[in-house]
C-alpha positions in Angstrom: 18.8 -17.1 104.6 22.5 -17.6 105.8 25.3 -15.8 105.4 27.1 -18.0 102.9 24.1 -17.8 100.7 23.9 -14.2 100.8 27.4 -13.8 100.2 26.9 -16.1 97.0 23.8 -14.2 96.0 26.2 -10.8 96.2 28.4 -12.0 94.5 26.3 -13.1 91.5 24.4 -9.4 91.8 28.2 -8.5 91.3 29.0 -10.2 88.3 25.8 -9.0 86.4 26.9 -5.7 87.4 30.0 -6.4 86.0 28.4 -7.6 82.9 29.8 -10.9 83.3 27.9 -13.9 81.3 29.0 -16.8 84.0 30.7 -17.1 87.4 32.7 -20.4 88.4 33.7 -22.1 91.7 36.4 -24.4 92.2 35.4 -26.2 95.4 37.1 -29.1 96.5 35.7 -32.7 96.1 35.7 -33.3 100.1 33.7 -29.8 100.5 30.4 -31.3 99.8 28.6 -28.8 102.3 29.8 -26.0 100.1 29.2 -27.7 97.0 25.4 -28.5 97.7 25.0 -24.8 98.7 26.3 -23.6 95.3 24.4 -26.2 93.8 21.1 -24.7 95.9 21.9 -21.2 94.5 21.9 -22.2 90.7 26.1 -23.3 90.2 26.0 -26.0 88.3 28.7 -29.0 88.8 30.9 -28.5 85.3 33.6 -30.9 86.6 35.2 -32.5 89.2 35.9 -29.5 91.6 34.2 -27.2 89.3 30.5 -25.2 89.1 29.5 -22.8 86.9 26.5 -20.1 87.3 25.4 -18.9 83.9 23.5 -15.4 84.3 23.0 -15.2 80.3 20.4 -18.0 81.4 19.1 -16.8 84.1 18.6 -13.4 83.0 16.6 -15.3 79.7 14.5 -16.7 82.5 15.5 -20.5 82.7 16.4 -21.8 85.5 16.3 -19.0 88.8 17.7 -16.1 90.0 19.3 -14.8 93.1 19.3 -11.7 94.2 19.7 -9.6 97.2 16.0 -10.6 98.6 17.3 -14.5 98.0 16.6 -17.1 95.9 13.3 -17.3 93.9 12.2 -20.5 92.3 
């Protein structure tokens, strides 16, 4: 696992700490490297320059979660 994805996955681990139901991104169009790596971590593309990560969801068990050992599928 890379840094970047680990940072993502802490920051997700955050947010359910946090009691937060969804984290968004606003990553620009031309940052395609950053938007496929939130896109490998569960973000979902809401809009243009926008992902969302719903932990409500993932918590429910759709979809996958990421936590501090990684992603798991």
């Amino acid at each position: 696992m890379n840094i970047r994805k680990m940072t993502e996955s802490d920051m997700i681990e955050l947010a359910k700490e946090k009691g937060m139901d969804k984290v968004k991104a606003n990553i620009y169009s031309f940052n395609t490297q950053s938007q496929r790596m939130f896109q490998s971590v569960g973000f979902v593309k809401t809009e243009e320059e926008w992902f969302e990560y719903s932990i409500s969801e993932k918590l429910n068990g759709e979809g996958h979660s990421c936590g501090h050992g990684g992603c798991h599928h």
